[in-house]
C-alpha positions as CSV (number, residue, x, y, z in Angstrom):
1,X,-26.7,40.5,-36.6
2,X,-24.5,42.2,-33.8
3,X,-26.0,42.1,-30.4
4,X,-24.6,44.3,-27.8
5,X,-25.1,43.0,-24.0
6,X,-24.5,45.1,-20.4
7,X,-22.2,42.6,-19.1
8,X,-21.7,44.4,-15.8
9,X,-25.9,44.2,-15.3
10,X,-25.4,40.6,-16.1
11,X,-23.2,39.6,-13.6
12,X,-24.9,42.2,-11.2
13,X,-28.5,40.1,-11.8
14,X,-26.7,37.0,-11.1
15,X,-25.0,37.8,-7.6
16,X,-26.6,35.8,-5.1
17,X,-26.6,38.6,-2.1
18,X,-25.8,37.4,1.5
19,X,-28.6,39.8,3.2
20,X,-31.1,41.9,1.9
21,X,-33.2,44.3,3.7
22,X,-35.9,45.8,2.2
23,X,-39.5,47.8,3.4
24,X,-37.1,50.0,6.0
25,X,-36.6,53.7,6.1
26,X,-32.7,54.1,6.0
27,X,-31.2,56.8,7.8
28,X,-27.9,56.9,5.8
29,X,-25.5,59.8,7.6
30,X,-23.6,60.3,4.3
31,X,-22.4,63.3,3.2
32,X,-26.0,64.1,1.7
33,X,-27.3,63.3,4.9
34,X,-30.1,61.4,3.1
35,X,-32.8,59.6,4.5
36,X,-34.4,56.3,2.1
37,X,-38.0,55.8,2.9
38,X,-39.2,52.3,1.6
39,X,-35.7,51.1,1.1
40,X,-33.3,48.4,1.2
41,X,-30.0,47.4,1.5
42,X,-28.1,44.4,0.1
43,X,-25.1,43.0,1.5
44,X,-22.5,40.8,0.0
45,X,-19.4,39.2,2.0
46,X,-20.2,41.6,5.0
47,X,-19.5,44.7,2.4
48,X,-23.2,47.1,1.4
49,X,-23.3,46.3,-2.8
50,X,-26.3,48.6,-2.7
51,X,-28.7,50.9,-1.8
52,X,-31.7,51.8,-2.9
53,X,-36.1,51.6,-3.0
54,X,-37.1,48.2,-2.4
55,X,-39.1,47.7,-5.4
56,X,-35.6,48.3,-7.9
57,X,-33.5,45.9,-5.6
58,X,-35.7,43.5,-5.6
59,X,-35.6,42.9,-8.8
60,X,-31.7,43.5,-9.3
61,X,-31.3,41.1,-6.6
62,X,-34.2,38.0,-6.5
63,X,-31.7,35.6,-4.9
64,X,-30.1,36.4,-1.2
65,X,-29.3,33.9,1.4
66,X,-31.8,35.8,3.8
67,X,-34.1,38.4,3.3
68,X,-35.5,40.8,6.3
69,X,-38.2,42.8,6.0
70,X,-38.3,45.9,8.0
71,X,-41.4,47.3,7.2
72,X,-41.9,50.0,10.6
73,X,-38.5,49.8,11.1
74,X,-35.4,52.3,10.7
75,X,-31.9,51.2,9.5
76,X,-28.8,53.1,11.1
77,X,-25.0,52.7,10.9
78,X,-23.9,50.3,13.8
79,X,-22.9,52.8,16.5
80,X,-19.1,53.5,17.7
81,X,-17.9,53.5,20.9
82,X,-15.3,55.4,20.9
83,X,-14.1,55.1,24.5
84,X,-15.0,51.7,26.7
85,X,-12.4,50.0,30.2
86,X,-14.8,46.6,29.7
87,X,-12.9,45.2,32.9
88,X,-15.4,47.5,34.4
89,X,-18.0,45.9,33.9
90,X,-17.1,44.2,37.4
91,X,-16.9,47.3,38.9
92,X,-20.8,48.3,38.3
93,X,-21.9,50.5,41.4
94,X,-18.9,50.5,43.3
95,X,-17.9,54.5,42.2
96,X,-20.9,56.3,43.5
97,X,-20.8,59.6,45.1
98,X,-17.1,59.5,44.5
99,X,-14.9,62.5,42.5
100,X,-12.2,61.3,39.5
101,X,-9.1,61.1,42.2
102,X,-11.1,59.2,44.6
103,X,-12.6,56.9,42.3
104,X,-9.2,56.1,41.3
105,X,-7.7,55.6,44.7
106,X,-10.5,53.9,46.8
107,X,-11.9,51.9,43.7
108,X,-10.6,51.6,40.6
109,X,-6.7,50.4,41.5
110,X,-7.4,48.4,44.6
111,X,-9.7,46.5,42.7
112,X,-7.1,46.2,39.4
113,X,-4.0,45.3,41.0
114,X,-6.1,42.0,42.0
115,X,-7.7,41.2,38.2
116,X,-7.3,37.7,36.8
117,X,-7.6,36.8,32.8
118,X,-10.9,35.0,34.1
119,X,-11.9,38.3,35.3
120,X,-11.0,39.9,32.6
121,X,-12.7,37.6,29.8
122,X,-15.7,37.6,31.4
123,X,-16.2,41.4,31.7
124,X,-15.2,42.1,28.3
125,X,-17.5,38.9,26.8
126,X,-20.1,40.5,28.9
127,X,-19.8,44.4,28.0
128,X,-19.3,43.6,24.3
129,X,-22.9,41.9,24.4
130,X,-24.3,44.9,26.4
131,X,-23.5,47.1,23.9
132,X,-24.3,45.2,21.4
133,X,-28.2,45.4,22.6
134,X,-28.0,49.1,22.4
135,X,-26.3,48.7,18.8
136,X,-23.0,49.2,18.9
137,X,-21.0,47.1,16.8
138,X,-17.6,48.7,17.1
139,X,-15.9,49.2,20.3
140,X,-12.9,50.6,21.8
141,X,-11.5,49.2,25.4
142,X,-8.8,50.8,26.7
143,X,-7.2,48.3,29.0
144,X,-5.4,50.1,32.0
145,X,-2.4,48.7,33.3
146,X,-2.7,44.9,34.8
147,X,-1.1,42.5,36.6
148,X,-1.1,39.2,34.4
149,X,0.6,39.2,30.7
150,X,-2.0,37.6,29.2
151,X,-4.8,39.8,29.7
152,X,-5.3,41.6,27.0
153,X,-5.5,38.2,24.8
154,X,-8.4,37.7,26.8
155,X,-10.0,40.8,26.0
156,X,-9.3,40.2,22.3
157,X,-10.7,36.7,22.3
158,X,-14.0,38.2,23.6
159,X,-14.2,40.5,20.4
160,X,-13.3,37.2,18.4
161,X,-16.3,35.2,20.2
162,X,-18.8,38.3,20.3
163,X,-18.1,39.2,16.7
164,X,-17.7,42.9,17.4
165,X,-15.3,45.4,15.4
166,X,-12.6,45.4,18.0
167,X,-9.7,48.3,19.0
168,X,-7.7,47.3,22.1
169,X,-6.0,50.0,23.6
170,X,-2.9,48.4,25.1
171,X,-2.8,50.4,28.8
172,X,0.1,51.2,30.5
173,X,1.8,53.5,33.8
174,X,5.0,53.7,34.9
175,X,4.9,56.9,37.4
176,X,2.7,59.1,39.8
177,X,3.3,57.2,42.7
178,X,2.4,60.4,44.5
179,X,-0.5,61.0,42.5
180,X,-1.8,57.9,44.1
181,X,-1.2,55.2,40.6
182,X,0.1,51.5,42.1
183,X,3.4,50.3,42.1
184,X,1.7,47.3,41.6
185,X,0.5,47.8,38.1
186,X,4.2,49.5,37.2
187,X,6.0,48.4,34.3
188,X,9.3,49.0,32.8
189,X,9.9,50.1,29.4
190,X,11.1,46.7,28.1
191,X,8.2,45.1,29.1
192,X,5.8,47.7,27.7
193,X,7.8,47.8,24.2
194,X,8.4,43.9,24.2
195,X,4.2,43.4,25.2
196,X,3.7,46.2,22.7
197,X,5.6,44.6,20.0
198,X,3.7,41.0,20.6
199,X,0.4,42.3,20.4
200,X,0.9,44.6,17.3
201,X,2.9,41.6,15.6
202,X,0.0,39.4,16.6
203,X,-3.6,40.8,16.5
204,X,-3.3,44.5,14.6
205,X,-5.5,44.0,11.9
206,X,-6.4,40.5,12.7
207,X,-9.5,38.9,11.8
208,X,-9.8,40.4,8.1
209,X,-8.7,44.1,10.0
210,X,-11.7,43.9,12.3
211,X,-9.6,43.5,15.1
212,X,-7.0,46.1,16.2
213,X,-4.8,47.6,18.3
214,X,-3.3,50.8,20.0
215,X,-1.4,52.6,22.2
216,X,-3.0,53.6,25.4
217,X,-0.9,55.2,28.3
218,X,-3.4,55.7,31.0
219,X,-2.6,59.5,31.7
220,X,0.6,62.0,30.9
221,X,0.5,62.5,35.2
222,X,1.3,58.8,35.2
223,X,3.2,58.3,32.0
224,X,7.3,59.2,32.6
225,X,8.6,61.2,29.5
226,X,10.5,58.1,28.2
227,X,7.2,56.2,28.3
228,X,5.4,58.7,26.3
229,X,8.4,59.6,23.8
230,X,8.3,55.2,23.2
231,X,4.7,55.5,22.9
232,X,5.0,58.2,19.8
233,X,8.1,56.2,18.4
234,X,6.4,52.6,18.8
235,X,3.3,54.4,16.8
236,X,4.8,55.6,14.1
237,X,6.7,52.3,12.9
238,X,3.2,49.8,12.8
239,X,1.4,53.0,11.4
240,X,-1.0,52.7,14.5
241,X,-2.8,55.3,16.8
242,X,-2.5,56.2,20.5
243,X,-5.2,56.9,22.8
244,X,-4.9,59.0,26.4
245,X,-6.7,60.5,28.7
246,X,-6.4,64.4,28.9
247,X,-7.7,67.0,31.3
248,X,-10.6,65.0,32.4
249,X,-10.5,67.2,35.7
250,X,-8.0,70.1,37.7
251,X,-6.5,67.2,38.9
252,X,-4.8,65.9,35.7
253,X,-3.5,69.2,34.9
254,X,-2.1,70.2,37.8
255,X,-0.9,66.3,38.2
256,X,0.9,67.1,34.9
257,X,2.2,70.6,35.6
258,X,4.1,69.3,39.1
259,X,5.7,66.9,36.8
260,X,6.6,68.4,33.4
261,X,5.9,71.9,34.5
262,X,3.6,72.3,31.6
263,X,-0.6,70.7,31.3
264,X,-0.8,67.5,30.0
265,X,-1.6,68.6,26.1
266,X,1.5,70.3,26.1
267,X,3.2,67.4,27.2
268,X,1.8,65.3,24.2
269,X,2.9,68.1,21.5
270,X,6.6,68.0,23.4
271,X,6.9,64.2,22.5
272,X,5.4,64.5,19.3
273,X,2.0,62.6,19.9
274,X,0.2,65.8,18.9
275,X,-1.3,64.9,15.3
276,X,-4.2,63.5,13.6
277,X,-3.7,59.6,14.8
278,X,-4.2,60.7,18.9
279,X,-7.3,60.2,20.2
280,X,-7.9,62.5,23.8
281,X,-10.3,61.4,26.0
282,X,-12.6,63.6,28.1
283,X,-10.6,67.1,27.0
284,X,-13.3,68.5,29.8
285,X,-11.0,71.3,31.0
286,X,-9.4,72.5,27.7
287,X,-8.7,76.0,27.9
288,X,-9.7,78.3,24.4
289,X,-5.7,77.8,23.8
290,X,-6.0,74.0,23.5
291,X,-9.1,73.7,21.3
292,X,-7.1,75.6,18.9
293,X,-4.2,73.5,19.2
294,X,-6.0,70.1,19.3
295,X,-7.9,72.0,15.8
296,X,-3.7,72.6,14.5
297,X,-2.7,69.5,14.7
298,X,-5.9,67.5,13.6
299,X,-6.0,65.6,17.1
300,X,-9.4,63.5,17.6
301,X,-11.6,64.0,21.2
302,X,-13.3,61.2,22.9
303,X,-16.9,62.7,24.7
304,X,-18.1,60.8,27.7
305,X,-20.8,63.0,29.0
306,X,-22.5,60.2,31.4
307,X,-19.0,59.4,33.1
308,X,-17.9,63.5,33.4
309,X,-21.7,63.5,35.4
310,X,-20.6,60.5,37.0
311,X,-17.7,61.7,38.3
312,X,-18.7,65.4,38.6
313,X,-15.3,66.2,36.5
314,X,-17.3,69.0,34.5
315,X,-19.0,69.9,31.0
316,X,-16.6,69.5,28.6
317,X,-16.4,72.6,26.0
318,X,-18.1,70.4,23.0
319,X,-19.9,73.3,21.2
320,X,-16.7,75.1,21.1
321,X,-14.7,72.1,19.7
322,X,-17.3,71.6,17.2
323,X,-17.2,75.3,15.7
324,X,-13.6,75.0,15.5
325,X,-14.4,72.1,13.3
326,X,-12.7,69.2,16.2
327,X,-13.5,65.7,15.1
328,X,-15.4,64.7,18.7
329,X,-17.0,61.1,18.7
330,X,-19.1,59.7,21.8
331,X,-18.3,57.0,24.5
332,X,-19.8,55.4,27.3
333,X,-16.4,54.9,29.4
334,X,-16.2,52.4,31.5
335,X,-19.1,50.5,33.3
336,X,-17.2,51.9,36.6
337,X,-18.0,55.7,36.3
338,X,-21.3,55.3,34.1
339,X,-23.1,51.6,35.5
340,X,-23.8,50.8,31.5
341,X,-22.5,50.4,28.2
342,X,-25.9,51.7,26.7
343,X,-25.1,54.1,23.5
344,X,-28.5,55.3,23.4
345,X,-27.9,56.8,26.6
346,X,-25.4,58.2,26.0
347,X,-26.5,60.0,23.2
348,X,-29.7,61.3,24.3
349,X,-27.1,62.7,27.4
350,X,-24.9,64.5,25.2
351,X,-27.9,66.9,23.4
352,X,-29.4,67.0,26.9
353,X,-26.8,68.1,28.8
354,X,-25.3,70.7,26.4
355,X,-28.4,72.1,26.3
356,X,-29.2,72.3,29.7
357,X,-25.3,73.9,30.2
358,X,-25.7,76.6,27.4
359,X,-29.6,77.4,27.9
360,X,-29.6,76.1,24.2
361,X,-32.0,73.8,22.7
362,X,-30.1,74.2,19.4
363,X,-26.8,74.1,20.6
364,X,-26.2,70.2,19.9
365,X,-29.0,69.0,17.4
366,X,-30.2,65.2,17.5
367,X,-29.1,65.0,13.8
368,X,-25.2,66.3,15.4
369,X,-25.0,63.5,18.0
370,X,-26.0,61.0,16.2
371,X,-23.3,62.3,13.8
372,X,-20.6,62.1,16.5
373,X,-21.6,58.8,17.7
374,X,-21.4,56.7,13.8
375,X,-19.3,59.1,11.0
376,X,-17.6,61.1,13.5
377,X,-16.6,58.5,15.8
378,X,-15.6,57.1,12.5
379,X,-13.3,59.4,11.9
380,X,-11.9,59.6,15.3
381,X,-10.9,55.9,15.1
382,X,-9.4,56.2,11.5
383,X,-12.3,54.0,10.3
384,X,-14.5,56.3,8.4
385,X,-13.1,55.0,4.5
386,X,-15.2,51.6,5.9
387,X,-17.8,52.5,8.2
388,X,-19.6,55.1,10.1
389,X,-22.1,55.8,7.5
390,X,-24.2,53.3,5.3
391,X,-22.9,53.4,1.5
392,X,-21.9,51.5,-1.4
393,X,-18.7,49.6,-0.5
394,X,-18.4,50.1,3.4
395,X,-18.6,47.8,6.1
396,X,-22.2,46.0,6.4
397,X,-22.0,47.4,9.9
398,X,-26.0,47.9,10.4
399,X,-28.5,48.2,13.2
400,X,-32.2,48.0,12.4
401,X,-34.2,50.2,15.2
402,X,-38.2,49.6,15.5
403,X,-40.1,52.6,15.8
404,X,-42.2,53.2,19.4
């Protein structure tokens, strides 16, 4: 007598599972947008094996190093910040009542040029756990230009010791003296590139590729054209992406137009950083002309409603970049220009304020920002094949949310 067996169900009944969540309703942002109610997730070497009604992975799965039970509870992807300086976490209350130029001048700078590595650690060890209270479990910090070498190991160690998905966009300026940047935090473009090199040789992808890094000049107004032509060259050979602010206020176009005699997105399509691997932050002021450009070349925006309130730099054109079918994922900035590193915040702010701007209640849905702040955000950092949305085979990258 022959006796066939289902040797994949088999092994599948005998996989001890790391995690398993079960009794939870499971708000899944997948392409089918569904929602599980009474369901579970089960987790094997930080990877989601399945996903499904508690009662049929119960009894796929009897053995799992832990078990929660979420009954009351809602499951969502861990949330992305797309846009963080955790150095500012220092700098909580010190902006206030202040517009972006000012900020800049009176706080932000004086206050860099003097930053130690203890500093530095500190902050970032701090603002990683901050957001991690408000479920964020990946975060970008975009470290501006400093005066010790060995900063941004410190920011990196922090991700290490905090356990978060990590990006570290490597700051840098080498120009707008008249614009008010610091010679003090000036480099030259060996030590950039040779700083550049070490990091990427170093940390990108470190940590089983939960740790990486980018490019991050601060601003095209204080970025000299050889800088930002490096930047696009330095990119393209470790396959990595580049992050830079862009037309956060007037300032930073007309900054860019005394210098290059063009705004600063035209600068970034003259040296080739216009593509699908740039990430702009703020885009407040982008003219019609831009959005379709930024739409052209597949470039990713960075939203950071609280700090454009902050800062009183503007309402940045989101619906419009959304119809055009922009990739725009959410941010809290830095703890300077927004006193928190809450996520939650920031989302309610973003339906809020478009809202409020357009005299639309429909004009950003609750289901759209939380879109932009885990699959969109996703996609903005080049992550989206491993998290941003709970399925089979992505990241365990999970936040369980009680209800009232």
């Amino acid at each position: 007598m022959t006796v066939l067996l289902n040797t994949n169900y088999m092994q599948e009944v005998r996989l001890v599972l790391d995690l398993l969540i079960t009794n939870a309703t499971i708000v899944t942002v997948n392409k089918e947008k569904e929602i599980i109610t009474n369901g579970a997730i089960a987790v094997k070497d930080n990877k989601i094996v399945n996903i499904g009604s508690s009662s049929e992975l119960r009894k796929k799965y009897p053995s799992s190093k832990q078990v929660i039970d979420a009954t009351g509870k809602v499951i969502f992807p861990g949330l992305i910040n797309t846009h963080n300086h955790l150095f500012q976490v220092l700098y909580k209350g010190l902006g206030d009542d202040r517009l972006l130029s000012d900020w800049l001048t009176q706080v932000t700078f004086p206050i860099s040029i003097h930053l130690t590595p203890e500093d530095v650690y500190l902050a970032a060890l701090t603002g990683c756990m901050d957001g991690l209270h408000s479920g964020t479990t990946t975060m970008f910090d975009y470290m501006d230009s400093y005066p010790y070498p060995e900063i941004p190991d410190m920011v990196i160690e922090a991700f290490r010791q905090v356990g978060v998905r990590g990006i570290f966009g490597r700051g840098y300026l080498d120009t707008g003296r008249e614009f008010g940047s610091p010679p003090e935090l000036f480099q030259d473009l060996a030590a950039i590139e040779k700083d550049m090199t070490r990091l990427l040789t170093k940390y990108h992808n470190s940590e089983k590729g939960r740790i990486k890094i980018w490019l991050a000049p601060a601003a095209v107004w204080s970025s000299s054209m050889e800088s930002l032509k490096m930047t696009s060259e330095l990119a393209k050979a470790y396959r990595t992406q580049v992050a830079v602010h862009i037309s956060e206020t007037p300032f930073d176009r007309e900054s860019s137009k005394k210098l290059y005699g063009v705004s600063d997105i035209d600068v970034l399509e003259k040296v080739g950083l216009m593509g699908p691997d740039l990430l702009m932050v703020h885009c407040v002021h982008l003219t019609p002309r831009d959005i379709r450009m930024t739409k052209h070349y597949d470039a990713k925006i960075s939203h950071n409603p609280i700090s454009n309130m902050y800062l009183s730099s503007g309402v940045a054109p989101i619906p419009a970049m959304l119809e055009a079918g922009i990739t725009v994922g959410l941010a809290t900035d830095g703890a300077g220009s927004n006193n928190s590193n809450d996520m939650l915040e920031v989302l309610k702010m973003t339906a809020l304020l478009h809202k409020v701007e357009h005299k639309d209640p429909t004009i950003v849905t609750a289901e759209k920002v939380l879109e932009m702040a885990t699959i969109d955000a996703a996609k903005a950092l080049g992550l989206d094949n491993e998290i941003g949305s709970l399925e089979i085979g992505k990241k365990a990258d999970i936040i369980i949310h009680s209800v009232g």
